[in-house]
C-alpha positions in Angstrom: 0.0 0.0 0.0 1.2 3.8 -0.5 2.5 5.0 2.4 1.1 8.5 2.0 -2.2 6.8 2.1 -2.2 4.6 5.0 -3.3 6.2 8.6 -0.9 8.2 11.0 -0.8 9.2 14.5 0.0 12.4 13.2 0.1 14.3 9.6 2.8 13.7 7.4 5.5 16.8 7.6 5.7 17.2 3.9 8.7 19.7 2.6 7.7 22.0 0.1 9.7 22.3 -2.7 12.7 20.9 -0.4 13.6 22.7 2.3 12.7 26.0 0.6 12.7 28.1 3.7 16.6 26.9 4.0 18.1 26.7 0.4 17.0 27.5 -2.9 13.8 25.4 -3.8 13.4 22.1 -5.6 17.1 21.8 -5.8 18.9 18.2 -4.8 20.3 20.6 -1.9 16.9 21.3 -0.4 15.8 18.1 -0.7 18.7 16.6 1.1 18.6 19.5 3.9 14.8 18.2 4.1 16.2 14.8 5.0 18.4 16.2 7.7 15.6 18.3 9.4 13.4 15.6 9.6 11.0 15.5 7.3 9.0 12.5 6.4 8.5 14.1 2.6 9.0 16.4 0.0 7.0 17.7 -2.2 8.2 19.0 -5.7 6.7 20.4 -9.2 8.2 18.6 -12.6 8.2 19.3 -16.6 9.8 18.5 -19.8 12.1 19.9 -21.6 12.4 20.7 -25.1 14.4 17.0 -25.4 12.0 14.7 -23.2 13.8 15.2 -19.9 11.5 15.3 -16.7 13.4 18.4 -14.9 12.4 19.5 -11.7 11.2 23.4 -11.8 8.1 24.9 -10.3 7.3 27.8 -12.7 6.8 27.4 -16.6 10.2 29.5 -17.3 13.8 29.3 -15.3 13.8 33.1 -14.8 13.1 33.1 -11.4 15.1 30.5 -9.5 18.1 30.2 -12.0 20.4 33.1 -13.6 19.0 31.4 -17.2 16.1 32.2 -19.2 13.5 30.6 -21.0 10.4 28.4 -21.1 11.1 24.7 -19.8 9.5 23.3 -22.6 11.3 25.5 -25.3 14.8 24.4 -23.7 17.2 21.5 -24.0 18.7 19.9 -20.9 21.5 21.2 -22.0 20.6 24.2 -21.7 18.8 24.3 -19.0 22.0 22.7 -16.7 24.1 25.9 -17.6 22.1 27.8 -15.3 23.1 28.1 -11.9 20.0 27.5 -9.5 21.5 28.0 -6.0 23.6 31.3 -5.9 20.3 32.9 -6.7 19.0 32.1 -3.0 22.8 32.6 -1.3 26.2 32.2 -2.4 27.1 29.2 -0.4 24.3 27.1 -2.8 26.3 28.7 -6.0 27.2 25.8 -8.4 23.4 23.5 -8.0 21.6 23.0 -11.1 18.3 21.8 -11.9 17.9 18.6 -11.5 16.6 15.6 -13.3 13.4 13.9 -11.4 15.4 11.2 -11.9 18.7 12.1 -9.6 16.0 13.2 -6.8 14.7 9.7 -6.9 18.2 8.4 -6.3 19.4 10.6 -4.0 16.1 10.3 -1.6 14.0 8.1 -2.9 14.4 6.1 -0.3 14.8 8.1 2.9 11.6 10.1 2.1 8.3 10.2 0.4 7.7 12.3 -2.6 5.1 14.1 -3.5 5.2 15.0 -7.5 3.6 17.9 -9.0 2.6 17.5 -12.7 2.7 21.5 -14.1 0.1 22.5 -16.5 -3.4 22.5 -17.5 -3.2 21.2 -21.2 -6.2 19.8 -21.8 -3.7 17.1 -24.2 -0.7 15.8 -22.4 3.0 16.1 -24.0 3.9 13.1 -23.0 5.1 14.4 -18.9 2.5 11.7 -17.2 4.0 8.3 -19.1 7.5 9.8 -18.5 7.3 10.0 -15.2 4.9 6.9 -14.2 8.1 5.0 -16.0 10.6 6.5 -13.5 8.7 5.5 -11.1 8.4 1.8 -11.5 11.6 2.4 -13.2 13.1 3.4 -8.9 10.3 0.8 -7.6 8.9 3.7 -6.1 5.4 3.1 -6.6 4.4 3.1 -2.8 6.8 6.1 -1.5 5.1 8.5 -4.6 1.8 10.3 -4.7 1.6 12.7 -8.1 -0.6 15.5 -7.8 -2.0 18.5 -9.9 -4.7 21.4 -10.8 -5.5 19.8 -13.9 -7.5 16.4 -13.8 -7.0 15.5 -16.8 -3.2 15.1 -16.4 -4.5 12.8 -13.2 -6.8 10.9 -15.5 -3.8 10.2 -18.0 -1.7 9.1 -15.1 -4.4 6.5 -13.7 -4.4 5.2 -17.3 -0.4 4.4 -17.8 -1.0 2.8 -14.5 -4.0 2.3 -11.8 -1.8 1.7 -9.0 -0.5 5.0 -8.7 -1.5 7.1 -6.2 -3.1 10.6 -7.0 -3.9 13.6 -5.6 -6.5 16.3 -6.6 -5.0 19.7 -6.3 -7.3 23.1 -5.1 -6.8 26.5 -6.2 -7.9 29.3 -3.6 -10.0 30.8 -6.1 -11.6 27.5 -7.3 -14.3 26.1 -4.8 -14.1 22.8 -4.3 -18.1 21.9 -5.0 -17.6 23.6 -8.4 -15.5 20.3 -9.6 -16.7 17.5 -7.3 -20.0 17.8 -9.7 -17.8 16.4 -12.9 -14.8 14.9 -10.9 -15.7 11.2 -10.7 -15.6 10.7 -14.2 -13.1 12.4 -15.4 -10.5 10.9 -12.7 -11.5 6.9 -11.2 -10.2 5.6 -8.4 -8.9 8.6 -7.1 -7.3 8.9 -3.6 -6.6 12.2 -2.1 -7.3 15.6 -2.1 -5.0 18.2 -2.0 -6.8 21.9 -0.5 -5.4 25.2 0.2 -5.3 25.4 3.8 -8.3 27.9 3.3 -10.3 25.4 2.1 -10.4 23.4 5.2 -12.2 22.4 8.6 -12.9 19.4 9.7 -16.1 18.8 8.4 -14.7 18.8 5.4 -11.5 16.2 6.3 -13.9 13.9 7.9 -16.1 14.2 4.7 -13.3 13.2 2.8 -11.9 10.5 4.8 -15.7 9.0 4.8 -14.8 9.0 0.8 -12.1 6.8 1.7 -9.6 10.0 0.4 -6.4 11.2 2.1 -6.0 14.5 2.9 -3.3 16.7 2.4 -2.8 20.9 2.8 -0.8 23.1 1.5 1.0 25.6 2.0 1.1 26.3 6.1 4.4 28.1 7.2 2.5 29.5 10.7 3.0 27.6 13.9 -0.6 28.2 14.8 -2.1 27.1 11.4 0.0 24.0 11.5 -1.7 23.1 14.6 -4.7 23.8 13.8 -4.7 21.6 10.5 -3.3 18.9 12.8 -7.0 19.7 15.1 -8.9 19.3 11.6 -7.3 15.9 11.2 -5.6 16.3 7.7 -3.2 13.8 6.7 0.0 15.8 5.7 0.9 19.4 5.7 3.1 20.8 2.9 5.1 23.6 4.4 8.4 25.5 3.5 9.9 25.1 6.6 10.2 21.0 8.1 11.8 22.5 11.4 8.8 24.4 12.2 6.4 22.1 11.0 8.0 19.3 13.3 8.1 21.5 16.3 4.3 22.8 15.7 3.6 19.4 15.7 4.7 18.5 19.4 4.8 16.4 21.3 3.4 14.0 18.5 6.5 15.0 16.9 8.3 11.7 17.1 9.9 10.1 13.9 7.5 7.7 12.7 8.7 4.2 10.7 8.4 4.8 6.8 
């Protein structure tokens, strides 16, 4: 069974984009610092390049977290490992690059869960969901992943290449959940989480979901307080930018928990 899916004493302290309040986000060196600090997972966004690689970048061009530019998908790998995506953030990250889905997978595959991000809301895939389903059997990974996104379609193409991958439904602030629910179920079977804005949540609505059979997991909570109270609602995992606080919100149910 997945192990983001099975029940915890408390929520899963998920590391968004790597350590990102720490080092420069969804580089190898945030996810490892994640590691260190004790997280139990990371969460990180993927697309392809111009060449078929599945690169690890949140936004749709390098601009912002690299001293390149250009649109993932109009770049080579090549091209895209020239730029330097640490010394952005401080200069003692200078020389990390973006890296392959792949090399996170090796590097940490196995000292934490992952939580994947497909990018984009193409209503026709490029090829991203097949690509990464195969590094994921490919890294025998298939019950330390959950893949989540905004666009259920790219969900729908992922439970196609293969059913036993676990998925997540990702919520927009602006997008009220009961607006999708209504054309959801066909669109993605066999579904198995939901991933809301902390906004988004009480726990009428966790419990709801959990009656569904659905795990639940909320993002992005970088306040003490609000971690705590997500914890009260009984959500599943938090995605936050900062593991340490996370953990120490989180006490005294803090303790490492066996993955």
């Amino acid at each position: 069974m997945n192990l983001f899916l099975q029940p915890r004493a408390r929520p899963v302290v998920i590391a968004h984009r790597g350590s990102s309040a720490h080092a420069p986000e969804n580089t190898l060196a945030a996810f490892q610092l994640a590691a260190e600090q004790g997280a139990d997972a990371i969460e990180l966004d993927v697309d392809l390049t111009r060449d078929g690689h599945v690169v690890v970048m949140h936004d749709a061009t390098i601009d912002r977290t690299t001293d390149g530019h250009g649109r993932v998908g109009d770049l080579t790998l090549e091209e895209i490992r020239r730029a330097d995506a640490g010394a952005w953030r401080d200069a003692a990250f200078r020389g990390e690059r973006v890296p392959l889905l792949e090399e996170v997978f090796a590097a940490v595959g196995q000292r934490l869960l992952i939580n994947v991000e497909i990018k984009g809301m193409a209503l026709r895939g490029n090829g991203l969901e097949a690509k990464v389903a195969a590094l994921i059997e490919k890294h025998k990974l298939i019950d330390r992943v959950i893949l989540s996104s905004f666009n259920p379609l790219a969900l729908r193409r992922l439970k196609h290449v293969n059913a036993r991958l676990a998925c997540g439904l990702l919520y927009a602030p602006d997008l009220p959940i009961f607006l999708r629910d209504a054309w959801l179920a066909p669109l993605i079977p066999q579904l198995n989480a939901r991933h809301p804005q902390h906004a988004q949540v009480n726990k009428a609505r966790v419990d709801q979901f959990h009656a569904q059979g659905l795990t639940v997991n909320v993002w992005t909570v970088n306040q003490a307080d609000l971690v705590r109270v997500m914890a009260q609602a009984g959500v599943d995992g938090i995605i936050g930018d900062d593991p340490v606080l996370l953990r120490e919100a989180l006490e005294p149910s803090a303790g490492v928990f066996d993955l």
